[in-house]
N, C-alpha and C positions, 0 to 999 in steps of 0.2 A: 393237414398242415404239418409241417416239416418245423418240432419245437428244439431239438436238438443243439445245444450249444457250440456254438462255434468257438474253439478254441484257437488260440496263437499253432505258430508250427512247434514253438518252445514248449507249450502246455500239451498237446500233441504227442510228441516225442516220448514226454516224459510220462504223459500214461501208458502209452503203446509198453515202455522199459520198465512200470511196475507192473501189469500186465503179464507181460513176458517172464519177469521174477515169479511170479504169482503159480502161474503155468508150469514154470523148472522145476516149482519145491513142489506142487501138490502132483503132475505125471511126466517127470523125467523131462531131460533136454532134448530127445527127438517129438515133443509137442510143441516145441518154440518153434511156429510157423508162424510165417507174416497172414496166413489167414486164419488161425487159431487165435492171434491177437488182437487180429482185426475184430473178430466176431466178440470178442473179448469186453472189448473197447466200443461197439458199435462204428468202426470206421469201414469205408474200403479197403477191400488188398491193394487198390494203385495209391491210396493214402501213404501207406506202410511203405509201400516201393517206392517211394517218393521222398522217405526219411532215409531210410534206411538204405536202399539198391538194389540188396536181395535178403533171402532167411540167410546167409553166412555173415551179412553187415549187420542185421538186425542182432544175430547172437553176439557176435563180436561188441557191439555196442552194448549190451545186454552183459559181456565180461565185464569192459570197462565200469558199468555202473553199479554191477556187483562190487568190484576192485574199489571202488573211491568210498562205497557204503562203509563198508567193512575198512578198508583204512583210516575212514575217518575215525570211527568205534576204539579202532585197536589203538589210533593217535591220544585218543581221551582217556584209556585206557593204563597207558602206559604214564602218564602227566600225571593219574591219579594213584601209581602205584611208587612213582617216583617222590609224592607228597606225601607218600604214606597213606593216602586214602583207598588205595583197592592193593591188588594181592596179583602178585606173576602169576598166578592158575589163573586169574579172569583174563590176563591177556592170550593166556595158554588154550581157554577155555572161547574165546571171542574168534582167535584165529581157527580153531580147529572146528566152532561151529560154522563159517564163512564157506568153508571146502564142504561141509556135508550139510549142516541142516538149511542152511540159504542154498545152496545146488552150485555151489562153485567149480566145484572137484569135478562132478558129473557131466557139469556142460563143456568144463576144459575135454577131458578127456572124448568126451561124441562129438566135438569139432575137431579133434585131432586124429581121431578114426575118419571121420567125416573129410578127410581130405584141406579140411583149411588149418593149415600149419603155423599161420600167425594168429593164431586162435589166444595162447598164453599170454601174446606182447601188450592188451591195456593192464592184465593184471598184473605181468613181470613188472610194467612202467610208474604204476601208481605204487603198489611196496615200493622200489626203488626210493621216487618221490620221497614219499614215506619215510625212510630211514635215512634221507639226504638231511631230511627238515628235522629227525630229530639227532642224528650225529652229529651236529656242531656241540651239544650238550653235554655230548661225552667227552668231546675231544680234548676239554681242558684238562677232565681228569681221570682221564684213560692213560694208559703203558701197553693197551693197544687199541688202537684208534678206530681198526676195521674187528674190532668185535662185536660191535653190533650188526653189521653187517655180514659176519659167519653166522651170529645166532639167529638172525632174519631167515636165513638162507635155510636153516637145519629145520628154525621151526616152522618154514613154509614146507619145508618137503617133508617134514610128519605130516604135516595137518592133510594136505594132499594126500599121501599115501596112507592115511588112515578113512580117509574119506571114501578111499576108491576098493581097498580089504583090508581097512584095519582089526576092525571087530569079528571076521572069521580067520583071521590070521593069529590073532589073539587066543581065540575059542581052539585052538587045533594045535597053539600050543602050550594049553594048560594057562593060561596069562589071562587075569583081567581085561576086560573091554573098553576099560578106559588104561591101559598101560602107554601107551602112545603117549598120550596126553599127559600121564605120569613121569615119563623121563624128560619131554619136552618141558613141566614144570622143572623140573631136577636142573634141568640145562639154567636155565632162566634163571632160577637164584641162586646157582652156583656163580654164575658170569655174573650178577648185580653184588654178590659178596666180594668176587674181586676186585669187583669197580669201584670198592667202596673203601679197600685194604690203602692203608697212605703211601703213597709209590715215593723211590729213594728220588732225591732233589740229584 
């Protein structure tokens, strides 16, 4: 007798994609298969092809729900560092775990080998998001409006490119292993001390 829960397609989905998560961080982005997850999950492979299309939708979907996890984190993050209750390193330290120890970095970069080229667009789309919803915040008291949106910019492509060699790049040139992550805090409250300096009326 077949006791197996029947779930929604929504309940479904959403295991298959921690599943999938599960799979990225413990053996790499080329084991994110729609039958790796299947097996995973106790579903069908035509279950998975059913959500998803193929293993490039499933990854992609798989970006995006990495991208909203970690956006949400680094949104709460930042709210709480702006109250004064957490610290620029934990945002420094939130974003740059997202590219390496969640497997962000790695699955961008083996879908982008991998021939699917809009591989980055759910995670470029959700930061964007991201910093739409919290730059109105700034903007009253900012003298420059799109600085958070440079610093978004920089400290996304540390965290990435630490993700992918930062710690033998580090090691080879005499530099701590957490340096990366070091200048990206540097960055961050240097630009929160400006933002904070009273601008001329």
């Amino acid at each position: 007798m077949n006791t197996r829960k029947r779930l929604s397609p929504e309940e479904s989905r959403t295991a298959a994609l921690v599943a999938a998560r599960l799979l990225l961080i413990e053996t790499g982005p080329q084991s994110v298969t729609l039958k790796a997850v299947a097996g995973r999950i106790g579903r069908t492979h035509a279950n998975l092809l059913h959500h998803f299309g193929s293993a490039s939708g499933l990854q992609k979907a798989l970006a995006q729900h990495l991208a909203e996890t970690v956006c949400d984190t680094i949104k709460d993050a930042v709210r709480a560092s702006r109250a004064g209750l957490g610290s620029p390193r934990e945002v420094v330290d939130l974003t740059f775990d997202a590219f390496d120890k969640e497997g962000a970095g790695a699955l961008a970069s083996w879908m982008l080998a991998s021939g699917n080229e809009d591989a980055l667009d759910p995670i470029i789309e959700t930061i964007h998001e991201l910093v739409d919803e919290i730059a109105p915040d700034e903007a009253g008291h900012e003298d420059n409006p799109r600085r958070l949106h440079e610093d978004t910019l920089t400290l996304v492509l540390l965290a990435l490119g630490d993700a992918l060699m930062g710690r033998a790049l580090a090691r080879s040139l005499g530099l701590p292993e957490t340096a990366a992550r070091d200048r990206a805090e540097q960055l961050l409250v240097s630009s929160l001390q400006r933002a904070a300096e009273p601008q001329p009326l």
